[in-house]
N, C-alpha and C positions, 0 to 999 in steps of 0.2 A: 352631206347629211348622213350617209353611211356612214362616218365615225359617228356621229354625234349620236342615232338611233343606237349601235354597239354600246356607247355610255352608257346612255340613259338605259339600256336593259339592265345593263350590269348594277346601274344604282339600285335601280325598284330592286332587283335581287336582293341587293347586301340590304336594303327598307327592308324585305320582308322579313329574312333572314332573322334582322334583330331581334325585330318584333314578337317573333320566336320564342324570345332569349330577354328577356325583361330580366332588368338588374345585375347581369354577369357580367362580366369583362370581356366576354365576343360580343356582347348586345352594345357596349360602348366601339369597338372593335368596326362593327360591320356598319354601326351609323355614321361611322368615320370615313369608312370606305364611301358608301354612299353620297357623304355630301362632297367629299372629294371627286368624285364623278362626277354629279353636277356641275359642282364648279367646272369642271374643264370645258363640259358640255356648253354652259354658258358664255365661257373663250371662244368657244367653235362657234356661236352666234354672233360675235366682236363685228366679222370681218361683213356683216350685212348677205350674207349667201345664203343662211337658212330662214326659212320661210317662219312667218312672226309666229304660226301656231306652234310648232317646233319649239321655238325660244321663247313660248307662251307654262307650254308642259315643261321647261328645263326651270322656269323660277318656280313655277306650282311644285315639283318635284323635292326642290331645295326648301323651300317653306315648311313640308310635309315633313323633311328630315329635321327641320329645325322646333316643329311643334314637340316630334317626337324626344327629344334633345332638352327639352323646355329652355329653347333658347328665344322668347314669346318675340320680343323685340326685334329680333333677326326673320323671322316667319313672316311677320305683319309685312317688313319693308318687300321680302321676296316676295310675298303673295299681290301687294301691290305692284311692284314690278308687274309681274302674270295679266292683273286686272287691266293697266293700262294698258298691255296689248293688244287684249280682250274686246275695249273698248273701242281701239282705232281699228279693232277688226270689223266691228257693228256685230260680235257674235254674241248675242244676248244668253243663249244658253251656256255658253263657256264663260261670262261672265258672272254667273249664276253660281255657278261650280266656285270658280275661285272666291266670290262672294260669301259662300258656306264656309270655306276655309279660315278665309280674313275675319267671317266673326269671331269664329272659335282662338285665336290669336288675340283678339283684342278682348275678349272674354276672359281670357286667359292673364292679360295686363289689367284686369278690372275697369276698362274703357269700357262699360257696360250699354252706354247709351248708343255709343256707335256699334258697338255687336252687335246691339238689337234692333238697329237701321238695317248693316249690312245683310240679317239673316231673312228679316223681311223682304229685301229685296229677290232677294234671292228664291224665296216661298214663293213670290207672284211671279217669278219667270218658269218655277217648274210644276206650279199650277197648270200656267199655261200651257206647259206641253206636257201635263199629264205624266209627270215622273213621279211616280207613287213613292220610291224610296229616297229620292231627295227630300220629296213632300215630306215623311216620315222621320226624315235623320231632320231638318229641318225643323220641327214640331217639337222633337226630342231638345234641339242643340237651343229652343227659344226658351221652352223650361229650364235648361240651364243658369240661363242668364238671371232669370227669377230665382231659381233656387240661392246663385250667387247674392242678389240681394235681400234673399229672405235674411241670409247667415250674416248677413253686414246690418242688416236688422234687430236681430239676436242682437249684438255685441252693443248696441246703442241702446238696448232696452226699447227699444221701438214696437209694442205687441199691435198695433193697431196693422201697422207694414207687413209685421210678419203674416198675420193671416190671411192678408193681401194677395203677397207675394205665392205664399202657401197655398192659395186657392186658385192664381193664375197658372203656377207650373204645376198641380195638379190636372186642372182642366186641359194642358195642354199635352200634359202625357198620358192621359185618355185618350184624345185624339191620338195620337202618333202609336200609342198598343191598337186601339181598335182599328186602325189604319193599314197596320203591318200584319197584323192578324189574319185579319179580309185575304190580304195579297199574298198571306205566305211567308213573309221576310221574317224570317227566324232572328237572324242578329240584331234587326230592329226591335223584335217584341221582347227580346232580352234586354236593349236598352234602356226601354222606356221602364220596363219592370224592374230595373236597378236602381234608376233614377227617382221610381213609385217609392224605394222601401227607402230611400234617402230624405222623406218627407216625414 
């Protein structure tokens, strides 16, 4: 596990590194590095010795590098990878976690219907333990998926939907500002307020 912990720092590194660096060619560069990491990381799971939350963080890791990548199709599968382990862990709040992920993935393939499953679920597991900024990024990432149907709305001439939609992801990024607000969470209340003037 000592190799595989060395990886996986070096990945999140060269992830955040990018991240950085949006649009350059080190931002392609260090995403590269990064899921190269992973990958070997998840080699170093093959042989059954590291422990399944370990080889839980190595698909979620690769997923993460894959959303940033928009490589959506690749994400989903890793992120499901992560959930099944998740699952046969019985770890409900790490299921939760990868749960927020895989919405955002299949939101991202315009799988709208299951986004909006998974993120729900996900809302009632960090309800329950009181994770304000899950709650919050969670509230944010459900207006999303509304907003995504307002715009597929728009394009059908559908005015009945859109103001539908338009009044669900509004109400839900009230919630998620007033939410973030209350607690402090600066990059959530930047969120929600991005997502406010996209309406």
């Amino acid at each position: 596990e000592a190799e595989f912990h060395a990886l996986n720092g070096h990945a999140l590194k060269d992830a955040a590194c990018a991240r950085s660096l949006p649009g350059s060619l080190e931002y392609t560069k260090e995403l590269r590095c990064a899921l190269e990491c992973f990958a070997r990381c998840i080699e170093l799971c093959a042989d059954g010795t590291v422990r399944d939350n370990v080889r839980s963080v190595a698909h979620t890791g690769q997923g993460l590098v894959f959303l940033l990548m928009q490589r959506f199709d690749d994400a989903k599968s890793a992120f499901e990878e992560s959930l099944a382990i998740r699952r046969r862990m019985q770890d409900e709040f790490g299921c939760a976690t990868v749960l927020s992920n895989l919405g955002i993935a299949l939101m991202r393939l315009a799988d709208l219907g299951r986004a909006e499953v998974c993120l729900s679920q996900a809302m009632e597991v960090f309800k329950q333990f009181e994770h304000v900024a899950g709650m919050a990024q969670i509230l944010n990432d459900l207006a999303g998926v509304h907003i995504y149907r307002l715009i597929l709305a728009k394009k059908r001439g559908e005015n009945s939907l859109v103001a539908r939609e338009e009044m669900q992801a509004h109400g839900l990024l009230l919630q998620s500002l007033e939410l973030a607000t209350h607690h402090g969470l600066a990059i959530k209340v930047q969120q929600a307020k991005r997502n406010l003037q996209r309406l």
